[in-house]
PALO-385308 format. One record per residue (C-alpha): residue number from 0; residue in one letter; x, y, z. Coordinates in steps of 0.2 Angstrom, whole numbers, plus 5000, padded with zeros to 4 digits. Layout:
BEGIN
DRENMAR num residu   px   py   pz
DRENMAR NUM      A    X    Y    Z
...
//
This chain:
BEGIN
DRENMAR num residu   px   py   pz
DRENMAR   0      X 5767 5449 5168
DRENMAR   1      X 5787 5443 5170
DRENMAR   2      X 5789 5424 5171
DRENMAR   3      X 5794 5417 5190
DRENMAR   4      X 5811 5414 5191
DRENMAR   5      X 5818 5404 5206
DRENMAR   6      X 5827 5419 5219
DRENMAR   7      X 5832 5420 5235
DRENMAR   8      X 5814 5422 5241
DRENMAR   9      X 5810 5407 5255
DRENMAR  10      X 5797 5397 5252
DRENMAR  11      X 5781 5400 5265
DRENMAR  12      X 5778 5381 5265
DRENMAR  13      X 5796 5378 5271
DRENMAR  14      X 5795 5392 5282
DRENMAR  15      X 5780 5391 5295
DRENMAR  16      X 5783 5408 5299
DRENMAR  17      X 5778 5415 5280
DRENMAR  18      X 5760 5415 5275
DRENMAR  19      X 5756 5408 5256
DRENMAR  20      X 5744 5420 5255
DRENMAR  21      X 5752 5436 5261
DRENMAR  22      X 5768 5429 5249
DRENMAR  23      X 5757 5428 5237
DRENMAR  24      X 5748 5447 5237
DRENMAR  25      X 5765 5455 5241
DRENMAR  26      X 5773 5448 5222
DRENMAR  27      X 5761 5453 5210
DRENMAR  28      X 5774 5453 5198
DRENMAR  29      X 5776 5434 5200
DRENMAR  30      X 5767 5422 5188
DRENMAR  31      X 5755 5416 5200
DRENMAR  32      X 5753 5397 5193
DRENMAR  33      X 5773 5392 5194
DRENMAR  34      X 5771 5399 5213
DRENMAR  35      X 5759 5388 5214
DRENMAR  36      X 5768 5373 5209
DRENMAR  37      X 5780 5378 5217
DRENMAR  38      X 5771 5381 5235
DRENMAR  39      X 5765 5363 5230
DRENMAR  40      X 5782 5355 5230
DRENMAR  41      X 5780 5356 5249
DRENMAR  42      X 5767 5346 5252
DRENMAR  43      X 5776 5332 5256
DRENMAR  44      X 5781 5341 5272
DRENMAR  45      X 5765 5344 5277
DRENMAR  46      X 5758 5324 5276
DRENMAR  47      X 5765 5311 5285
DRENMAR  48      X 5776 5299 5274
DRENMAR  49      X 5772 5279 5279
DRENMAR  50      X 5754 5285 5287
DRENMAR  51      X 5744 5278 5271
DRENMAR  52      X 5751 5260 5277
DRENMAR  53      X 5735 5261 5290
DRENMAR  54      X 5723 5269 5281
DRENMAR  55      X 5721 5259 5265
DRENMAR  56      X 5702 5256 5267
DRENMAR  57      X 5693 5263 5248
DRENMAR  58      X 5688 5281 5250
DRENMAR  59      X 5668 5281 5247
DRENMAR  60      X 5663 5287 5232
DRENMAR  61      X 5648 5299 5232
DRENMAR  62      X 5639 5308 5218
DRENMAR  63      X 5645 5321 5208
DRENMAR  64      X 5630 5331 5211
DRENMAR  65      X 5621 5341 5198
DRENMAR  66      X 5632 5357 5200
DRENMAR  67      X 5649 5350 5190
DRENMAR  68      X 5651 5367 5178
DRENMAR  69      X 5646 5364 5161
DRENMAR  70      X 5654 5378 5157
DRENMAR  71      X 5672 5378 5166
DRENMAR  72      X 5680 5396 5170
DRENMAR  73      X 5695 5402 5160
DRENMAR  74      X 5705 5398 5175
DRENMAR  75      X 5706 5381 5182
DRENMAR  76      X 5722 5382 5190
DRENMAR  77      X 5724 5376 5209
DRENMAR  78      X 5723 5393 5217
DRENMAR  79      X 5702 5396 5218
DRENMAR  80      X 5703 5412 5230
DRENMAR  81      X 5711 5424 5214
DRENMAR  82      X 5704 5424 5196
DRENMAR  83      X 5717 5425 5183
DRENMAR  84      X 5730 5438 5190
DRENMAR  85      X 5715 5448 5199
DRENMAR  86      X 5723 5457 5215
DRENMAR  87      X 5708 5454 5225
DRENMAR  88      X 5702 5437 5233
DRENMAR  89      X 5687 5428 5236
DRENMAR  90      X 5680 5430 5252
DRENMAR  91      X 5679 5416 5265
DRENMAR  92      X 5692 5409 5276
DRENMAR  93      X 5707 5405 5268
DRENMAR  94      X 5711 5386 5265
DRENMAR  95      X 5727 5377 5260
DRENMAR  96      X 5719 5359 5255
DRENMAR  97      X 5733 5347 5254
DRENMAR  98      X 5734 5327 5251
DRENMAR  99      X 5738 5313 5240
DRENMAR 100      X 5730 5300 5228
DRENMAR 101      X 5735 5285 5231
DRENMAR 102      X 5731 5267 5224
DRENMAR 103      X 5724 5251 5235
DRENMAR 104      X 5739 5245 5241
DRENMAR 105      X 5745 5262 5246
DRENMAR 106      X 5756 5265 5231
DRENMAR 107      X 5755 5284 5225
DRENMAR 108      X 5745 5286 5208
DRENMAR 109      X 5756 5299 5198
DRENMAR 110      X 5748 5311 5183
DRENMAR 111      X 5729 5309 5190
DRENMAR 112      X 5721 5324 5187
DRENMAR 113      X 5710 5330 5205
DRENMAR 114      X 5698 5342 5200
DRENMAR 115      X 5687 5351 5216
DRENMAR 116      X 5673 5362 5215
DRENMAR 117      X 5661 5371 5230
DRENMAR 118      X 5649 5386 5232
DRENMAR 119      X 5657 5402 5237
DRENMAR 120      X 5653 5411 5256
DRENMAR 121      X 5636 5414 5252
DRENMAR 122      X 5632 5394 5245
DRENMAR 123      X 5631 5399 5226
DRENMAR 124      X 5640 5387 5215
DRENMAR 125      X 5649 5393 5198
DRENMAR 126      X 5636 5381 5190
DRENMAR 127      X 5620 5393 5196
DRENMAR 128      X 5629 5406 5189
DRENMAR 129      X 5627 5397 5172
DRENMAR 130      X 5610 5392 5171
DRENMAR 131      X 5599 5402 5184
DRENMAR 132      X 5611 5416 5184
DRENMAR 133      X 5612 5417 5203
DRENMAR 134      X 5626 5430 5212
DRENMAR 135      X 5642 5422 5215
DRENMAR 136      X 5656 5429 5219
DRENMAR 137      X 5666 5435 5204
DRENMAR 138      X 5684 5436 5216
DRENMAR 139      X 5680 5417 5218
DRENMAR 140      X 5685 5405 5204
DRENMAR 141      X 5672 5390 5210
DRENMAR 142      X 5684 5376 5202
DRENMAR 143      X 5699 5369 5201
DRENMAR 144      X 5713 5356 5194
DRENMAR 145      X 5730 5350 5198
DRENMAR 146      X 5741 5336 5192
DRENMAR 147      X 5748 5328 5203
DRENMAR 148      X 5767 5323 5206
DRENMAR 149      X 5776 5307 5208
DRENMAR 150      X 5771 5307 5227
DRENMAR 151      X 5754 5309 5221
DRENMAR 152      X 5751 5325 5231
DRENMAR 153      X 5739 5338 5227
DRENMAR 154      X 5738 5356 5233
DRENMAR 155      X 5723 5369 5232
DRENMAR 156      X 5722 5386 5239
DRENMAR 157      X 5703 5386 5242
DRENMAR 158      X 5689 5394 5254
DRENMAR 159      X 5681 5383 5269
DRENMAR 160      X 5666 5378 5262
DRENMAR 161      X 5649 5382 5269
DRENMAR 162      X 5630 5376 5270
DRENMAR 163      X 5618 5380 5256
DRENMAR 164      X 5600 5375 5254
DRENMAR 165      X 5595 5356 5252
DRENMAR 166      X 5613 5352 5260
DRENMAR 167      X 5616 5355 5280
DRENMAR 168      X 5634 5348 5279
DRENMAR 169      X 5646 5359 5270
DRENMAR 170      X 5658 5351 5257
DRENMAR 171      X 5670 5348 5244
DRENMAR 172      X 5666 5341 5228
DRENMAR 173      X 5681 5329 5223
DRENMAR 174      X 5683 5320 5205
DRENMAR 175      X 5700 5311 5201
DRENMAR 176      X 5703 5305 5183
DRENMAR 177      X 5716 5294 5178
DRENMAR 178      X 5721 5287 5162
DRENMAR 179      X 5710 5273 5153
DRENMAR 180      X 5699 5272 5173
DRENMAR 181      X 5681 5280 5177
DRENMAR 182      X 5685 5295 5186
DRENMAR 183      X 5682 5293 5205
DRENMAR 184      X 5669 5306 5213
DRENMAR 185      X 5669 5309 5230
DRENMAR 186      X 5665 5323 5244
DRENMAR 187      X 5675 5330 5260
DRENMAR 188      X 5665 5335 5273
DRENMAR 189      X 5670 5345 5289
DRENMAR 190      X 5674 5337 5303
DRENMAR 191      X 5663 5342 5319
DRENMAR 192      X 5652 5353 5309
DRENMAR 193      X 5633 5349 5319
DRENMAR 194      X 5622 5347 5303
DRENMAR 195      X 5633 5335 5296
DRENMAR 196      X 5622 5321 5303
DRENMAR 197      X 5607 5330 5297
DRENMAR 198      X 5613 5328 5281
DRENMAR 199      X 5605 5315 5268
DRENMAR 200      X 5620 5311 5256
DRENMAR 201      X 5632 5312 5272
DRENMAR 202      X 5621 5300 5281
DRENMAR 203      X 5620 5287 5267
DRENMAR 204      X 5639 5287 5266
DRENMAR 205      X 5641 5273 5279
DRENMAR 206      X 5647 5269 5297
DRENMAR 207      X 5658 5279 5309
DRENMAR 208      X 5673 5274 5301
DRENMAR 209      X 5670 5275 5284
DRENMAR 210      X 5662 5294 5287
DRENMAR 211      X 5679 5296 5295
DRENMAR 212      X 5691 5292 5278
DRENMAR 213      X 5679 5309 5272
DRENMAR 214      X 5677 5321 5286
DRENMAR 215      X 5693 5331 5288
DRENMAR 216      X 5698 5344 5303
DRENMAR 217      X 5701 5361 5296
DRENMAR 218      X 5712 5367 5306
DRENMAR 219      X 5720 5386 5309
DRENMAR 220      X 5738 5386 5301
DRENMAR 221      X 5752 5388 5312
DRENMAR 222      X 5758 5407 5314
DRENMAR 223      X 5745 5413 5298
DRENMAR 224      X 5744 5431 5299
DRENMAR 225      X 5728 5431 5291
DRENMAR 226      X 5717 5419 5300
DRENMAR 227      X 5720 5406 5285
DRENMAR 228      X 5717 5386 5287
DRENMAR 229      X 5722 5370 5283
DRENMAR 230      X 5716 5352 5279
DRENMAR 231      X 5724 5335 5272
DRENMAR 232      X 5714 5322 5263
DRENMAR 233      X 5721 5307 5257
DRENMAR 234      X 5711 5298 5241
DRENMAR 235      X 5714 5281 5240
DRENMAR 236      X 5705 5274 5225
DRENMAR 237      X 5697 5257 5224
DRENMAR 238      X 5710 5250 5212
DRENMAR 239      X 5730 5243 5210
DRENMAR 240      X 5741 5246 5194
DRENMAR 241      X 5736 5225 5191
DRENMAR 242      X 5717 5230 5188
DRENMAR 243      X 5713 5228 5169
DRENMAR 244      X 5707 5245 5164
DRENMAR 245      X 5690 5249 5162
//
């Protein structure tokens, strides 16, 4: 596969009227990780600058769960919905998962690595594959990483994630690691989902507004061709550059 070189080509991001996802099947030729980065450049665009000034209260933490892969795929890039440079996806509906990690007084962490992982359509995580060897879907990479930028963005291609037994709400596992701190382990849940309140873990979280810094709309992505969806969450971790290391 030829290395991506910068063209003429608009970049969907910029260009509501583009799809990521169609952009991304009809160049096959491209090196799919620099498009990647490259579609993440635009993140900023899609987040609004100043808004963390208002919403600097700690994201909760909440376990990482027993389903972390012990055995991660060869692909960990941020694009979950293609393994490797396979032409066929995941199935699920489509999601661009965008936000940014930012410290407690609002400031954006740079270089924190976010890792995400969730169960595929039918509520099987990579993980089961590895021990009880459940189905999963093999289109579906089950886990991702990305660095994130001096605006301390993020972006992921992902499914919407679904119910599986033991959990009623369905949800994104979240770990951020930054140098010399504990990584911080949290979940996103979907907003207005109805077994979200029937859920143990989502319950224990805490009150109305602290469920909300963790329960995101997923919203249908403005002129998609493909039904695809979108979400922005923001991370801000319990911490400022002054805290001694741990």
């Amino acid at each position: 596969m030829s290395p991506f070189r910068p063209n003429s080509q608009p970049n969907p991001l910029l260009n509501p009227t583009l799809s990521p996802t169609l952009y991304l099947q009809d160049k096959p030729r491209f090196n799919r990780r620099s498009l990647l980065t490259r579609l993440a450049s635009g993140v900023l665009i899609c987040t609004s600058s100043g808004a963390f000034a208002e919403e600097l209260s700690k994201t909760p933490t909440i376990e990482e769960g027993p389903y972390y892969p012990t055995k991660l795929p060869l692909d960990t890039d941020n694009d979950l919905i293609i393994v490797n440079d396979n032409l066929t996806p995941a199935i699920g509906e489509v999601t661009h998962l965008t936000g940014r990690i930012l410290d407690a007084k609002g400031e954006p962490v740079r270089n924190a690595v976010v890792e995400i992982w969730l169960v595929d359509h039918k509520g099987a995580y990579l993980e089961m594959q590895t021990r009880e060897r459940a189905a999963f879907d093999p289109n579906f990479q089950g886990f991702g990483r990305f660095l994130t930028g001096l605006s301390g963005e993020y972006y992921f291609r992902t499914i919407k994630p679904v119910r599986y037994p033991g959990r009623n709400a369905p949800h994104i596992h979240f770990a951020v690691k930054t140098k010399g701190r504990e990584k911080w382990t949290t979940q996103l849940f979907v907003k207005g989902f109805p077994g979200n309140e029937r859920d143990c873990i989502y319950r224990s979280i805490g009150d109305k507004k602290t469920l909300a810094l963790v329960t995101k709309e997923f919203v249908p992505m403005k002129k998609s061709r493909v039904g695809e969806l979108t979400a922005n969450f923001d991370i801000v971790l319990g911490y400022t550059p002054e805290d001694t290391h741990v």
